[in-house]
Residue frames as qw, qx, qy, qz and C-alpha x, y, z in Angstrom:
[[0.000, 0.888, 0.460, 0.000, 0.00, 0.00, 0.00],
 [0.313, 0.577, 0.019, 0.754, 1.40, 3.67, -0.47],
 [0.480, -0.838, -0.240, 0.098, 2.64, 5.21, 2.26],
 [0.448, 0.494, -0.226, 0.710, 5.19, 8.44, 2.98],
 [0.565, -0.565, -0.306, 0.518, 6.30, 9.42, 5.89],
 [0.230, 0.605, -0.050, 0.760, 6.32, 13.45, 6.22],
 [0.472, -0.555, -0.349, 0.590, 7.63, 15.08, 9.16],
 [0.008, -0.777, -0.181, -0.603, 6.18, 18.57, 9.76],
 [0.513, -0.416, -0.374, 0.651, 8.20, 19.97, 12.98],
 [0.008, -0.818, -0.251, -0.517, 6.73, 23.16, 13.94],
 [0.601, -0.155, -0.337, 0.708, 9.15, 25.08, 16.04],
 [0.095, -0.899, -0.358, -0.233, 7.48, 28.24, 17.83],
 [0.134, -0.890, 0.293, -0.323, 9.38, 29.18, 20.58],
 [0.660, 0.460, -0.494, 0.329, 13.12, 28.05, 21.67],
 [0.565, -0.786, 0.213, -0.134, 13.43, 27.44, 25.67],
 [0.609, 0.395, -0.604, 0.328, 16.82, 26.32, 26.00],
 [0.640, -0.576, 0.385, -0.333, 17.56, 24.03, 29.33],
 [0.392, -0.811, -0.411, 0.139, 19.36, 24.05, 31.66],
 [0.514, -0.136, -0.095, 0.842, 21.22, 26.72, 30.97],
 [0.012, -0.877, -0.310, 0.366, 18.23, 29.30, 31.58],
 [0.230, -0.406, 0.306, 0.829, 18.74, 30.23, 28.50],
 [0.444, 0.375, 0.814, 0.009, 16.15, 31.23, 26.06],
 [0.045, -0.035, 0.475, 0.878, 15.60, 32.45, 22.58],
 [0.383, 0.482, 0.597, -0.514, 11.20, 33.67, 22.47],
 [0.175, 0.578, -0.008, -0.797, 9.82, 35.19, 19.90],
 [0.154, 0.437, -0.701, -0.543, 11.21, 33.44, 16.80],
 [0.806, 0.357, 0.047, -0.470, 8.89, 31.88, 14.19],
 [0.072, 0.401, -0.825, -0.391, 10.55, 28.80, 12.43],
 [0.930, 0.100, 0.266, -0.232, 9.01, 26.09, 10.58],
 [0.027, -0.466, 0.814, 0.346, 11.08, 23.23, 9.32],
 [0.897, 0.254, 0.130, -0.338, 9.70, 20.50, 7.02],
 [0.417, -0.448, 0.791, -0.018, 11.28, 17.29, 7.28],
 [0.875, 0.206, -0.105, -0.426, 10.59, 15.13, 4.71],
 [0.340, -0.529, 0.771, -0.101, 11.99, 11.78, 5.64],
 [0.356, -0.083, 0.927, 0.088, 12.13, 8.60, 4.15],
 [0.695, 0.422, 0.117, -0.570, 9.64, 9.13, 1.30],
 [0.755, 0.120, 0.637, 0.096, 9.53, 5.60, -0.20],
 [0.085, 0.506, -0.480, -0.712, 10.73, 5.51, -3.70],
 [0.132, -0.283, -0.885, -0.346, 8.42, 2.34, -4.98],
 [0.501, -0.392, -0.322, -0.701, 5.59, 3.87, -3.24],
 [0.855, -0.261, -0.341, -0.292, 5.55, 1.03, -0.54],
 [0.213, -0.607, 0.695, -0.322, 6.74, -0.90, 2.41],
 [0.828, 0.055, -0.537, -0.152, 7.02, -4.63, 1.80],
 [0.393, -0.610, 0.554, -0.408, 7.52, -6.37, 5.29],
 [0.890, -0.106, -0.416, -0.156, 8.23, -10.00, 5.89],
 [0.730, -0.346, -0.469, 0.356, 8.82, -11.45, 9.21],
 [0.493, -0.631, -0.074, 0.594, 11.81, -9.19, 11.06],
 [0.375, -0.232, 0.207, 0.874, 12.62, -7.34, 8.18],
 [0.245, 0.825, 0.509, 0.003, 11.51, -4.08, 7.06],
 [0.443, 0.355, 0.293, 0.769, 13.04, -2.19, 3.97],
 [0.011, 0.911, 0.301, -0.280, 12.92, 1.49, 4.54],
 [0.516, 0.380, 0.399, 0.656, 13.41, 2.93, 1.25],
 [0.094, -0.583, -0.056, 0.805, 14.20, 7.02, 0.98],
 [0.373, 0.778, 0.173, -0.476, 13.50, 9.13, -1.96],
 [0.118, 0.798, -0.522, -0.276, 16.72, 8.93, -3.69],
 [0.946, 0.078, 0.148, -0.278, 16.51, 6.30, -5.54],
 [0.643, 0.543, -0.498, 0.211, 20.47, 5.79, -6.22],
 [0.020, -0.507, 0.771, -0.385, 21.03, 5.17, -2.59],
 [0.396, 0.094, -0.910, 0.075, 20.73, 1.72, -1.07],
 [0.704, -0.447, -0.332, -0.441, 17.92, 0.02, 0.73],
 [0.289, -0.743, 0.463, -0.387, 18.92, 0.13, 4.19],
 [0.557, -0.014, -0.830, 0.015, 19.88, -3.31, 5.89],
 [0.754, -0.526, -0.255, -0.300, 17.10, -4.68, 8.42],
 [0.495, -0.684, 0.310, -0.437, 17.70, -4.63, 12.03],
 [0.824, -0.012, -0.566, 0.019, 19.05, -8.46, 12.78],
 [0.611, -0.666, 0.327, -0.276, 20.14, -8.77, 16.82],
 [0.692, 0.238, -0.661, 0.166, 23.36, -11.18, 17.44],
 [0.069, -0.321, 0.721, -0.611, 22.83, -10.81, 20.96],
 [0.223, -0.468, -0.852, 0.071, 20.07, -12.92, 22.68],
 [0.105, -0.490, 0.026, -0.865, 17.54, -10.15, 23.04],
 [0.061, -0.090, -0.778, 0.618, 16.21, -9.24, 26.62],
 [0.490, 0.335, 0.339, -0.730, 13.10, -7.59, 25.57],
 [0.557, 0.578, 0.580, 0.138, 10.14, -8.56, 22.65],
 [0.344, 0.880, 0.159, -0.286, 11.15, -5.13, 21.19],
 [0.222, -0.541, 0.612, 0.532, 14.59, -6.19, 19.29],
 [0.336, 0.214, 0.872, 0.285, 12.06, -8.29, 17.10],
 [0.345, 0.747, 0.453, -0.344, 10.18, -5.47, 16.48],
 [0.565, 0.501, 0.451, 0.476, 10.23, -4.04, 12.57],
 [0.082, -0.939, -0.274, -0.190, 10.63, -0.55, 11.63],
 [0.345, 0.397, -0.307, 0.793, 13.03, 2.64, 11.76],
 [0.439, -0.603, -0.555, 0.369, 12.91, 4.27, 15.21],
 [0.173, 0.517, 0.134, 0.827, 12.10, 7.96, 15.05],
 [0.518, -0.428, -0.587, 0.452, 12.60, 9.22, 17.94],
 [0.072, -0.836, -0.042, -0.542, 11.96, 13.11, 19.92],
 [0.439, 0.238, -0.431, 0.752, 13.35, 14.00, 23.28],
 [0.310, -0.778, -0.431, -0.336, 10.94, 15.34, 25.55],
 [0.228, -0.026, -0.491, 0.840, 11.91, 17.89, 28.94],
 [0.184, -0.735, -0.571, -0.316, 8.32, 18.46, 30.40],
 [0.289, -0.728, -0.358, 0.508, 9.94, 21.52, 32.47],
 [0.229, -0.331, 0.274, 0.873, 10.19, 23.25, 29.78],
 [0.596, -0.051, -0.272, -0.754, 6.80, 22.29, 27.72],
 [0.611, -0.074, 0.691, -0.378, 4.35, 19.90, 30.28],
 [0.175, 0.153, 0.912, 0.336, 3.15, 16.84, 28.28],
 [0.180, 0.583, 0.585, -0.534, 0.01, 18.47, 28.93],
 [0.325, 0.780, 0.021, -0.534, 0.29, 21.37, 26.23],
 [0.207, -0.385, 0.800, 0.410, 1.58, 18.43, 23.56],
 [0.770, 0.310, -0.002, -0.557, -0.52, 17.91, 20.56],
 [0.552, -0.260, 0.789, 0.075, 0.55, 13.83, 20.43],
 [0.762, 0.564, 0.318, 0.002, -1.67, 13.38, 17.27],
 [0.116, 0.969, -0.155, -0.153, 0.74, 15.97, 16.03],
 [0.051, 0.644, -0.752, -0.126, 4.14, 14.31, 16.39],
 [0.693, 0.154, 0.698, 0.090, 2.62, 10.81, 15.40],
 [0.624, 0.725, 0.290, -0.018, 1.60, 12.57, 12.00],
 [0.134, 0.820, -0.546, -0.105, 5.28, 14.54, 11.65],
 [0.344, 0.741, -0.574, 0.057, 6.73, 10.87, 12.17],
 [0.180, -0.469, 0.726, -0.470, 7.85, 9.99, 15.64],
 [0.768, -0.066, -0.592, -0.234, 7.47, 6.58, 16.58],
 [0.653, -0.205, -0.506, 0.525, 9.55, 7.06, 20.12],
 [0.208, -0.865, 0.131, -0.437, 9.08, 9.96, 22.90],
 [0.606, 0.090, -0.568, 0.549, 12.06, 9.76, 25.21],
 [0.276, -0.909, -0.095, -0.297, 10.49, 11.92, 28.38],
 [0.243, 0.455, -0.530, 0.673, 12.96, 13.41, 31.20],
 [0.740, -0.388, -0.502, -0.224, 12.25, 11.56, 34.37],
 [0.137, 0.494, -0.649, 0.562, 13.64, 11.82, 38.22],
 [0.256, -0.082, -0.896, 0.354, 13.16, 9.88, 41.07],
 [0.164, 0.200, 0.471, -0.843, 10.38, 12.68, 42.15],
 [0.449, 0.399, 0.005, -0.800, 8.15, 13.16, 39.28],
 [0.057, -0.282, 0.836, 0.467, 8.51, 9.99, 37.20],
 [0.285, 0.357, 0.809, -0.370, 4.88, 8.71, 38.29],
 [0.216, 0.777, 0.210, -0.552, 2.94, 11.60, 37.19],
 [0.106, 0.721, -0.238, -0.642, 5.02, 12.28, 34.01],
 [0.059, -0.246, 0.934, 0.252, 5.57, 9.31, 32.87],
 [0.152, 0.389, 0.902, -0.109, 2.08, 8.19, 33.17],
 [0.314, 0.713, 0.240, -0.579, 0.50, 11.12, 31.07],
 [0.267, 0.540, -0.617, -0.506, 2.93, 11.05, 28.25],
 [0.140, 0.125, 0.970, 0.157, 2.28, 6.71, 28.03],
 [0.371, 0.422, 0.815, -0.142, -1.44, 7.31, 27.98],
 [0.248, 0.636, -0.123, -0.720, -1.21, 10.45, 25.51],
 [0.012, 0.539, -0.766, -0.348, 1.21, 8.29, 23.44],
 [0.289, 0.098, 0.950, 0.057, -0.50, 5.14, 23.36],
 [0.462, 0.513, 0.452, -0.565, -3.42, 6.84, 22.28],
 [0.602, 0.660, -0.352, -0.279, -1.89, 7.57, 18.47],
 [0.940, 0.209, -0.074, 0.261, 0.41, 4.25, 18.53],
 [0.305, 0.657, -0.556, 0.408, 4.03, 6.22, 19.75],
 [0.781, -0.354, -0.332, 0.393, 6.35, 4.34, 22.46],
 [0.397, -0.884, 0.176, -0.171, 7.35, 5.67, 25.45],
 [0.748, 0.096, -0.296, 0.586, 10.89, 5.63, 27.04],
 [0.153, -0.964, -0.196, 0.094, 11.89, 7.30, 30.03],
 [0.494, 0.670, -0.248, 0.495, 14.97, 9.52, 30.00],
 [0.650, -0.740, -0.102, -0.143, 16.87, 9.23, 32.83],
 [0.339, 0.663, -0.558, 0.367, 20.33, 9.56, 34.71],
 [0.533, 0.075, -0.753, 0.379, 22.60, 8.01, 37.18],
 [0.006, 0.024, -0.620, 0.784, 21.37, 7.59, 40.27],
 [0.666, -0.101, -0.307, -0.673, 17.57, 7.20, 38.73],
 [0.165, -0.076, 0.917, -0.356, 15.92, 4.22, 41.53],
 [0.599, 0.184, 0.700, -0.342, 13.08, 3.40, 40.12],
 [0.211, 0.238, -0.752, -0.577, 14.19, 1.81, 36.64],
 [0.024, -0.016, 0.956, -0.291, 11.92, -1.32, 38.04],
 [0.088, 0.540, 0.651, -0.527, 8.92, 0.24, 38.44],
 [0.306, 0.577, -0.259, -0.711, 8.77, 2.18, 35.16],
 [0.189, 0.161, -0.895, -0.370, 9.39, -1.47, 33.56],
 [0.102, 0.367, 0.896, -0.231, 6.06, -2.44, 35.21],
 [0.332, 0.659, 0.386, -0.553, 4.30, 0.23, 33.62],
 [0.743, 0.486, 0.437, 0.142, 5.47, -1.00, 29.97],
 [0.326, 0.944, -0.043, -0.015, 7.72, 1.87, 29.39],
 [0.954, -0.065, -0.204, 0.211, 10.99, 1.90, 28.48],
 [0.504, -0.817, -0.034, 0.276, 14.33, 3.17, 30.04],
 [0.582, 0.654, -0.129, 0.465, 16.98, 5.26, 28.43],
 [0.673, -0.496, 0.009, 0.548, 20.50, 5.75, 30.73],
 [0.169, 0.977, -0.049, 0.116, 21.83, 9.21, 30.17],
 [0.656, -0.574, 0.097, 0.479, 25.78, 8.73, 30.83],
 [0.436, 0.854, -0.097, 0.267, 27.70, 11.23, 29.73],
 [0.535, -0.678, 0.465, 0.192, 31.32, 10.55, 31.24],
 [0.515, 0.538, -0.667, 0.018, 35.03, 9.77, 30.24],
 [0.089, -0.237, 0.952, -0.174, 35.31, 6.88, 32.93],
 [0.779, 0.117, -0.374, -0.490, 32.65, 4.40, 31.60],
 [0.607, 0.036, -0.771, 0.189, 33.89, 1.82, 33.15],
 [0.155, 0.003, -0.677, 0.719, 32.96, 2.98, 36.46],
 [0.486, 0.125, 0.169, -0.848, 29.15, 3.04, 35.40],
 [0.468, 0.178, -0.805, -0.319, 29.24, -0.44, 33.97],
 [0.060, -0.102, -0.880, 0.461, 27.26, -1.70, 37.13],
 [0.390, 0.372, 0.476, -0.695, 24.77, 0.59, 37.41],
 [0.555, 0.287, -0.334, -0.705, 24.10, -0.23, 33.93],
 [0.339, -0.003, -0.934, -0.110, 23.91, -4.09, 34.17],
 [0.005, 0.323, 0.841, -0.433, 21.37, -3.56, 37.31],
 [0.534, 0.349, 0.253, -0.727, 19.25, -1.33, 35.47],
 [0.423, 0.304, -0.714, -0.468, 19.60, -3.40, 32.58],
 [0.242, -0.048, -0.964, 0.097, 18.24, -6.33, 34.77],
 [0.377, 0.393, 0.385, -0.745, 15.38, -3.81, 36.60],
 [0.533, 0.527, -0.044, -0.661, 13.93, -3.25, 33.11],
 [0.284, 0.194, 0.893, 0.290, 13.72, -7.07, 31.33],
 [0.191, 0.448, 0.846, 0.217, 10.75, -6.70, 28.84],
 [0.316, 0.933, 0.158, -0.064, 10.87, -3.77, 27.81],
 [0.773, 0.457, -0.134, 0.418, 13.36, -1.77, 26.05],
 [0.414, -0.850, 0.076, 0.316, 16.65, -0.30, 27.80],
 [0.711, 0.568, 0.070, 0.408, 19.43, 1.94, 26.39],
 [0.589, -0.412, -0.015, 0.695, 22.59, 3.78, 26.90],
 [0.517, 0.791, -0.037, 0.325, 23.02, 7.33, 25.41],
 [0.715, -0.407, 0.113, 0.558, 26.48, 8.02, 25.45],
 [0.232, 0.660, -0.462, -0.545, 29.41, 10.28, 23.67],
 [0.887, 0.405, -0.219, -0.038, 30.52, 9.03, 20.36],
 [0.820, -0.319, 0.361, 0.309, 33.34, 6.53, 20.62],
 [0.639, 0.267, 0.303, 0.654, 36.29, 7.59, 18.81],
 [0.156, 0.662, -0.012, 0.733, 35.96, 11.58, 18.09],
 [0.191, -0.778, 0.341, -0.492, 35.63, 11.75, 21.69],
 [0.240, -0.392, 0.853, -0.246, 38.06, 9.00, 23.60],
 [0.318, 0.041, -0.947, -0.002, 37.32, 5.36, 24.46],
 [0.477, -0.340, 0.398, -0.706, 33.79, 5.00, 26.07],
 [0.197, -0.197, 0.923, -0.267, 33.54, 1.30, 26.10],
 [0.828, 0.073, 0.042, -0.554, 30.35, 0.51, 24.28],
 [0.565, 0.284, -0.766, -0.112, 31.96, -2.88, 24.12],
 [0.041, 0.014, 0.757, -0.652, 31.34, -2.93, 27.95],
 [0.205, 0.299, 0.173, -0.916, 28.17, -1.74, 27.45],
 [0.652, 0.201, -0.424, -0.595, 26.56, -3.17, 24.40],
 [0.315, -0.152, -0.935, -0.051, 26.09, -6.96, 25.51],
 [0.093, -0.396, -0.768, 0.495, 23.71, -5.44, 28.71],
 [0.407, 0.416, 0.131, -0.803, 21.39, -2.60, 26.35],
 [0.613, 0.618, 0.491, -0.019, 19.00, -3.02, 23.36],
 [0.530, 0.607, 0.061, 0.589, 20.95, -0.36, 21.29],
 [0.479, -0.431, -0.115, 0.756, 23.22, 2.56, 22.20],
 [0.139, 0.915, 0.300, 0.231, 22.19, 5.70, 21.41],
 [0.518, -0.130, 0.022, 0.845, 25.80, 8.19, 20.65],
 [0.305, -0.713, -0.055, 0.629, 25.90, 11.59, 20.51],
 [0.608, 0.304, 0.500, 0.537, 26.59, 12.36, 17.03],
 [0.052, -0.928, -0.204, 0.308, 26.72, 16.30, 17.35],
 [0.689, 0.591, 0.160, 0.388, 28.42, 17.43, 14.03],
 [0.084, 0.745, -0.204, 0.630, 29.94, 21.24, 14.92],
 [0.479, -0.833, 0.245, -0.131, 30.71, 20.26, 18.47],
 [0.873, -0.128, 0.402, 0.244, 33.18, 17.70, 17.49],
 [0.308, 0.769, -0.275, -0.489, 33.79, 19.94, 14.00],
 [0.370, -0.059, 0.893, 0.250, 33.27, 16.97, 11.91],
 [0.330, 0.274, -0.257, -0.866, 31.37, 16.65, 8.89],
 [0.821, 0.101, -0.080, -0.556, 28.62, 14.45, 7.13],
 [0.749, 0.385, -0.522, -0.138, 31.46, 11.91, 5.68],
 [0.239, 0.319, -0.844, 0.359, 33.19, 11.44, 8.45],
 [0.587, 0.030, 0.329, -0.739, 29.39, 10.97, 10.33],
 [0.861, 0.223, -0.093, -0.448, 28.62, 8.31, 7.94],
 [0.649, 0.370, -0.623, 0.233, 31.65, 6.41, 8.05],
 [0.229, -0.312, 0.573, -0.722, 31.61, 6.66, 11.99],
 [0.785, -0.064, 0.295, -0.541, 28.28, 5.33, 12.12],
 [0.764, 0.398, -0.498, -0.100, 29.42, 2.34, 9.78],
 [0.207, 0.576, -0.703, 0.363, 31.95, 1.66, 11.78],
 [0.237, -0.284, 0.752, -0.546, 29.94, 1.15, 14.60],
 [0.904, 0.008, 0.146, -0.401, 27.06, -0.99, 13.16],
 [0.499, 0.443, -0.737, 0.107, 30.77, -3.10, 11.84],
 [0.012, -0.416, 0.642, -0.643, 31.58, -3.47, 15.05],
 [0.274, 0.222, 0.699, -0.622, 27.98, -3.69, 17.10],
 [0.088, -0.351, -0.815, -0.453, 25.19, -5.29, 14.44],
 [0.424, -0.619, -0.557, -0.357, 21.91, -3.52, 15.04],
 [0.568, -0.478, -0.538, 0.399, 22.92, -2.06, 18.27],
 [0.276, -0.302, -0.122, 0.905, 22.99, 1.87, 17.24],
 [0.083, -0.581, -0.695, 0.415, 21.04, 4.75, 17.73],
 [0.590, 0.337, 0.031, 0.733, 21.70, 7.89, 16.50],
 [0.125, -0.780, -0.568, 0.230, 21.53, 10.78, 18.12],
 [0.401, 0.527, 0.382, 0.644, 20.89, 13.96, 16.02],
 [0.058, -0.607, -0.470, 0.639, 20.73, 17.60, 17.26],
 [0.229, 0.820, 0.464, 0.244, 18.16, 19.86, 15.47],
 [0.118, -0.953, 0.040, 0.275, 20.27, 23.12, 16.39],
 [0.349, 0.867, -0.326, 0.142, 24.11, 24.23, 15.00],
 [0.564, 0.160, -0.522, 0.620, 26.14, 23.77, 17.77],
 [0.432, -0.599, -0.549, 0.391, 26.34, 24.63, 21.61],
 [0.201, -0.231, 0.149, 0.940, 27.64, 28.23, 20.28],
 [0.443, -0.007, -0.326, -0.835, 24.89, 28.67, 17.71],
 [0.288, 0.286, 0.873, -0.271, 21.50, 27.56, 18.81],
 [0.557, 0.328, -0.192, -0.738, 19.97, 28.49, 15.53],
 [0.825, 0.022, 0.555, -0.104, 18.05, 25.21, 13.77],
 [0.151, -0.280, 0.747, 0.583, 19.10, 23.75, 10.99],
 [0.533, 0.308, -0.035, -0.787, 17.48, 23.80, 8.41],
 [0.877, 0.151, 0.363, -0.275, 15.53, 20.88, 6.30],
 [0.668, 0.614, -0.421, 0.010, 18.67, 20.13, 4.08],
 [0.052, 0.670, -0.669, 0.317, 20.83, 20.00, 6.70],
 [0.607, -0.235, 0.691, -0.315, 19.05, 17.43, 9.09],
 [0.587, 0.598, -0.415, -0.355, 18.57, 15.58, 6.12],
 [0.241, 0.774, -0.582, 0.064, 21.64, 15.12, 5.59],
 [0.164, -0.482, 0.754, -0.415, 22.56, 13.99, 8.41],
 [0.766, -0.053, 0.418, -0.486, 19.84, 11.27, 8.60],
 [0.812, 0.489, -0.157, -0.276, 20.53, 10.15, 5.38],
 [0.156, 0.754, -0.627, 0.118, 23.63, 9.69, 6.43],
 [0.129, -0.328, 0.825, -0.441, 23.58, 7.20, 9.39],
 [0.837, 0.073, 0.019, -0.541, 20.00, 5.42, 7.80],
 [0.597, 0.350, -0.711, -0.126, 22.28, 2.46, 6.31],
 [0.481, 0.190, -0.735, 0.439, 23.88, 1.38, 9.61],
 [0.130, -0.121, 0.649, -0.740, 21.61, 2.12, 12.32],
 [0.189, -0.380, -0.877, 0.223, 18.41, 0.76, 13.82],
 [0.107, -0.933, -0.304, -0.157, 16.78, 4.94, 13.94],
 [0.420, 0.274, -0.209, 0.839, 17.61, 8.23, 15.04],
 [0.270, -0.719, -0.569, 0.294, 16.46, 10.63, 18.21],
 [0.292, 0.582, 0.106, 0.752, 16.52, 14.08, 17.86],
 [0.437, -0.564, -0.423, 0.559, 17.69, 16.47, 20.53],
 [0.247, 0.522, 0.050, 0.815, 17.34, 19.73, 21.43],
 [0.182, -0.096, -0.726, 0.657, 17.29, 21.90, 24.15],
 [0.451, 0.246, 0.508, -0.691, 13.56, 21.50, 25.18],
 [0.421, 0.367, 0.829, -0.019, 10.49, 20.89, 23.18],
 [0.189, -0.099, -0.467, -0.858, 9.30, 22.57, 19.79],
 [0.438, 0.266, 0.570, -0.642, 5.34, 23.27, 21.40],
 [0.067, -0.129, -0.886, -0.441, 3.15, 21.09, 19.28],
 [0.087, 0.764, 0.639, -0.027, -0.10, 22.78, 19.87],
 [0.294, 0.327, 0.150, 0.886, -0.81, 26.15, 18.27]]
């Protein structure tokens, strides 16, 4: 059957957190047009599922395949993982139009969780989410205690570590990795290689996928070396990467990029990866 996938991100106003910093005023729309099928279709048997872009001179990506024994039912699931970021102190879930970023795309909301508020937040954004068909995942950081208790409410858990001694977080990730059987858990990390050794060899036997950093102008790398990176690492770790894209410049310029640029960048890292999440600081307000 004919189906295209158009992502319509409607960016009003720019809260930047937490550095209580914030840009008001400014009107952007970007239109994302992402993966528009070039036969028209999506042909699915069993585990694999061909997601075919516009450009019909680049290759049909290669399906997801797990070489690890998977912990959850969702490494068998089909499908590119288009993910959003969510910080509800900066826009509540409340004033999210959910129909909105199902129709731009998104297939994953990653929400910012803490030991205080996870109940409450977490449990508005699942029943918003479930309503239009998007998965939930919370976002969360070291020292999060109730990984356990989020896996009982079907959502899943994303580990925030941002550090140069990885190895000294390789516990807490095997015990949340054991809190949160059956459903999905991940690791975002830096990228390995443009910034040091972070060990996703440690790391990758105890997540569903890893989910790097892949911030072009903070690293002052470019598309080629972005695509060859990501290669690397699906060489390396089959099916076990994430990407993560930011929708701005750079920590210096928090202007967005525009609808060539993120592209780009998607197009880039579609071959070798399993989906991509898109950060930024806060939430483009999906209701007008």
């Amino acid at each position: 059957m004919d189906f295209k996938i158009v992502m319509f991100l409607y960016l009003k106003r720019i809260q930047i957190h937490p550095k209580a910093i914030k840009i008001q005023d400014k009107e952007i729309i970007i239109f994302l047009i992402i993966f528009s099928l070039a036969m028209g279709s999506v042909v699915a048997l069993g585990n694999m599922a061909n997601t075919m872009i516009s450009d019909t001179s680049e290759e049909i990506p290669v399906p997801y395949t797990s070489t690890i024994t998977p912990w959850s039912p969702y490494q068998s699931m089909t499908g590119f993982i288009m993910g959003y970021y969510i910080n509800p102190w900066v826009t509540p879930v409340s004033k999210i139009n959910f129909t909105e970023l199902r129709e731009a795309g998104i297939t994953d909301i990653y929400v910012l969780a803490t030991n205080d508020n996870y109940l409450s937040v977490l449990g508005e954004a699942k029943l918003k989410a479930d309503a239009v068909g998007i998965r939930t995942n919370a976002w969360v950081f070291p020292g999060f205690k109730h990984a356990s208790e989020v896996a009982q409410m079907k959502i899943g858990v994303q580990l925030d570590v941002e550090t140069y001694d990885m190895p000294s977080y390789v516990s807490q990730i095997k015990a949340m990795r054991e809190e949160t059987q059956g459903v999905p858990f991940s690791v975002c990390v830096k990228p390995e290689k443009w910034d040091g050794n972070q060990y996703y060899d440690l790391i990758a036997p105890h997540s569903d996928y890893i989910v790097p950093m892949l911030y072009l102008a903070d690293y002052e790398v470019g598309i080629s070396h972005l695509r060859s990176l990501v290669k690397l690492y699906n060489y390396i770790y089959p099916g076990k990467i994430v990407a993560g894209l930011q929708t701005y410049e750079s920590d210096q310029n928090l202007t967005p990029k525009d609808e060539s640029t993120l592209l780009a960048e998607i197009r880039a890292v579609q071959h070798n990866t399993r989906g991509v999440i898109l950060f930024r600081y806060g939430l483009s307000e999906f209701h007008r």
